[in-house]
C-alpha positions in Angstrom: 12.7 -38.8 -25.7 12.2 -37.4 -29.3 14.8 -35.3 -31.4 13.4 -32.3 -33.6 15.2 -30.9 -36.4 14.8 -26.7 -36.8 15.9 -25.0 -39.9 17.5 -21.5 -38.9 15.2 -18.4 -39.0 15.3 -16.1 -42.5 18.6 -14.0 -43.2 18.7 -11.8 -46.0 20.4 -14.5 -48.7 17.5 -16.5 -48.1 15.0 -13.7 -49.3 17.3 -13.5 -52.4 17.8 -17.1 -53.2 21.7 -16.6 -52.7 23.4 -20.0 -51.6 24.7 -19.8 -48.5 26.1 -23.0 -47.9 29.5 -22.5 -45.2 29.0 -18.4 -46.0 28.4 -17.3 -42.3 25.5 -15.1 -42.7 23.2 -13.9 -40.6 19.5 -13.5 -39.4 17.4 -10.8 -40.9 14.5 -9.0 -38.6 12.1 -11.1 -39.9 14.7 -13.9 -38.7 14.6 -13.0 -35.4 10.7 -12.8 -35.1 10.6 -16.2 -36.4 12.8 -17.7 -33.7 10.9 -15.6 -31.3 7.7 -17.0 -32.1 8.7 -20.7 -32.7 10.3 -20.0 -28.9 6.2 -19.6 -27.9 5.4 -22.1 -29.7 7.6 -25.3 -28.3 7.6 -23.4 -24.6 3.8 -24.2 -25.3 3.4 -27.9 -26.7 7.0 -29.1 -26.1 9.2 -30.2 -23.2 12.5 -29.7 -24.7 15.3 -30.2 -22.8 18.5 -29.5 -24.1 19.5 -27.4 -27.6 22.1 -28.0 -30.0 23.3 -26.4 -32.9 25.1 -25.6 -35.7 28.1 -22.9 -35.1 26.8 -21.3 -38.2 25.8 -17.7 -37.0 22.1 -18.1 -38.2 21.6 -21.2 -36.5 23.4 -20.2 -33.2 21.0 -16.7 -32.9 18.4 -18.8 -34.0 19.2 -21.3 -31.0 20.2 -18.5 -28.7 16.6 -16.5 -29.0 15.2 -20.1 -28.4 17.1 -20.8 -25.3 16.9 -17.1 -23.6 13.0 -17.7 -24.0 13.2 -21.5 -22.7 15.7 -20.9 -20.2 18.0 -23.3 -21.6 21.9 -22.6 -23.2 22.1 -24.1 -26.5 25.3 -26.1 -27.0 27.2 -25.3 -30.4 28.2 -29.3 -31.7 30.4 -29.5 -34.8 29.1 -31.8 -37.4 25.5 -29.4 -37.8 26.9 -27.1 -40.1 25.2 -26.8 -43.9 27.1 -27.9 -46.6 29.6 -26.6 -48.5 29.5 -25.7 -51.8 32.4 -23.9 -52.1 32.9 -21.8 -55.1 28.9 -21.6 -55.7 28.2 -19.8 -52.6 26.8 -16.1 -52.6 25.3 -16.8 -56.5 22.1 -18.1 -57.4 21.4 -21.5 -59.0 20.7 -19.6 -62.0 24.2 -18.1 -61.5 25.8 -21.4 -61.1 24.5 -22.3 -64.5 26.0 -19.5 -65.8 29.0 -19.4 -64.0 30.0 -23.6 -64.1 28.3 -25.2 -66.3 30.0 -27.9 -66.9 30.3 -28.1 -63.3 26.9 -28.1 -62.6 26.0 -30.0 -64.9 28.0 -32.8 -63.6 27.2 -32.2 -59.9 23.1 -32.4 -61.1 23.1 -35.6 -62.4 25.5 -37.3 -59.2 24.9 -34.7 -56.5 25.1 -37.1 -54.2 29.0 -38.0 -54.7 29.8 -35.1 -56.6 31.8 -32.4 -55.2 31.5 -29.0 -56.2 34.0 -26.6 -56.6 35.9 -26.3 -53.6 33.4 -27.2 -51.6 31.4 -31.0 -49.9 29.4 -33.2 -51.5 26.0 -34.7 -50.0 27.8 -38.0 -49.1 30.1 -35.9 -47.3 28.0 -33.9 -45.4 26.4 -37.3 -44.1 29.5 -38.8 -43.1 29.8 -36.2 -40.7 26.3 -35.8 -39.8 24.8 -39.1 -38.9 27.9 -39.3 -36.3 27.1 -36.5 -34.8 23.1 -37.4 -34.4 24.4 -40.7 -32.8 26.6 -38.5 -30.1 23.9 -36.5 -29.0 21.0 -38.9 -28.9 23.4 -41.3 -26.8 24.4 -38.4 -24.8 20.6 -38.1 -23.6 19.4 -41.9 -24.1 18.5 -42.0 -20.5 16.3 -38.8 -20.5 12.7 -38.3 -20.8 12.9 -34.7 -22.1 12.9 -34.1 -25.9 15.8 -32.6 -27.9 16.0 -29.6 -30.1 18.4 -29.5 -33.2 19.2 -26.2 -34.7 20.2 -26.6 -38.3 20.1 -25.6 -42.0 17.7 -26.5 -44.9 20.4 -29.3 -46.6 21.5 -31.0 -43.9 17.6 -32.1 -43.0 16.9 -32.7 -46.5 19.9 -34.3 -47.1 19.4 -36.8 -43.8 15.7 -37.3 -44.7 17.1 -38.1 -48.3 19.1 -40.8 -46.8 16.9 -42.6 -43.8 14.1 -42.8 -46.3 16.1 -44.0 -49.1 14.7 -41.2 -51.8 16.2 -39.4 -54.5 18.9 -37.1 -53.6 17.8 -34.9 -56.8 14.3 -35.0 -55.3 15.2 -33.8 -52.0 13.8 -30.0 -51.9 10.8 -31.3 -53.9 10.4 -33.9 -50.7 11.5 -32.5 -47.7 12.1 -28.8 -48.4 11.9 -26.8 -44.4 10.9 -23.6 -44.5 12.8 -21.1 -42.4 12.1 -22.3 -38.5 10.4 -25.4 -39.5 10.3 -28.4 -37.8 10.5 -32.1 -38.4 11.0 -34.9 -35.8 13.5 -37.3 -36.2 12.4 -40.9 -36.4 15.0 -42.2 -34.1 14.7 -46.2 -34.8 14.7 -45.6 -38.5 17.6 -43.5 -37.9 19.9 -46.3 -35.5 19.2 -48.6 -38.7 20.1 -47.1 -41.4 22.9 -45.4 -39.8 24.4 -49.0 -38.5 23.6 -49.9 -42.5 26.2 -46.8 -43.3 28.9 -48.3 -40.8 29.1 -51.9 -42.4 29.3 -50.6 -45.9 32.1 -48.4 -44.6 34.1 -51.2 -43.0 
């Protein structure tokens, strides 16, 4: 079994560098093609058997156009979501700048604990992502066929931040997802740094 990651097809705040964060936006034509065509492209070379997302409008359509072409329903799992960022969401980052600095200043040199206003940090967001990656790969341990997770741009950079122990302020420089992009999960690297997270939590 193998688990792939999807970032959500494009919605209009994407095309204008808005921060969408919890903002419940949705897909933009373009969007739609892109789910469309990533649809050909895993009923193709994949044998996905089950879809999960997040409940985030973008991501469930993205899902939805998926599983209508792959005859398969997409199940909406709470933990997926993209971050919050409260208070920031709907500007720019040059906006933020201008808007918070002091904030932002603060929340780019720790933006891993940091919290901005009103809204998660990246800590936070992991705490309630890597438990819900457990759930679902346990729920399908004894399957052959591979997984499909349909998500948002932080939450894969932020997890791939974490299981390979990089920068958090590097993350879009490392593992920036373009809009439908995939990446696969490495599932071993995954079980061990996520036990590593439950013993320092103890």
């Amino acid at each position: 079994m193998k688990l792939y990651l999807v970032r959500h097809g494009e919605t209009d705040w994407n095309t204008l560098s808005r921060i969408q964060g919890n903002t419940d936006t949705v897909l933009n034509e373009k969007g739609r093609q892109q789910a469309a065509e990533l649809a050909d492209k895993l009923k193709e070379g994949y044998q996905i058997r089950r879809i999960y997302t997040s409940d985030r409008r973008r991501a469930r359509d993205t899902a939805g156009i998926i599983g209508e072409r792959l005859g398969i329903m997409p199940k909406v799992e709470k933990g997926l979501e993209e971050i919050n960022f409260g208070r920031w969401e709907g500007c720019t980052w040059q906006q933020v700048k201008e808007k918070f600095p002091e904030e932002y200043q603060i929340w780019h040199r720790n933006r891993r604990y940091h919290v901005p206003p009103s809204g998660e940090s990246y800590q936070q967001l992991l705490e309630r992502l890597l438990p819900t990656i457990d759930d679902i790969i346990n729920e399908n341990e004894q399957e052959e066929e591979d997984l499909l997770v349909v998500t948002h741009s932080a939450v894969i950079m932020t997890l791939m931040s974490y299981l390979y122990d990089t920068p958090f302020e590097d993350m879009a420089k490392n593992y920036r997802t373009g809009n439908t992009g995939i990446v696969e999960l490495d599932q071993k690297l995954f079980y061990q740094r996520y036990q590593e997270m439950m013993k320092e939590n103890k």
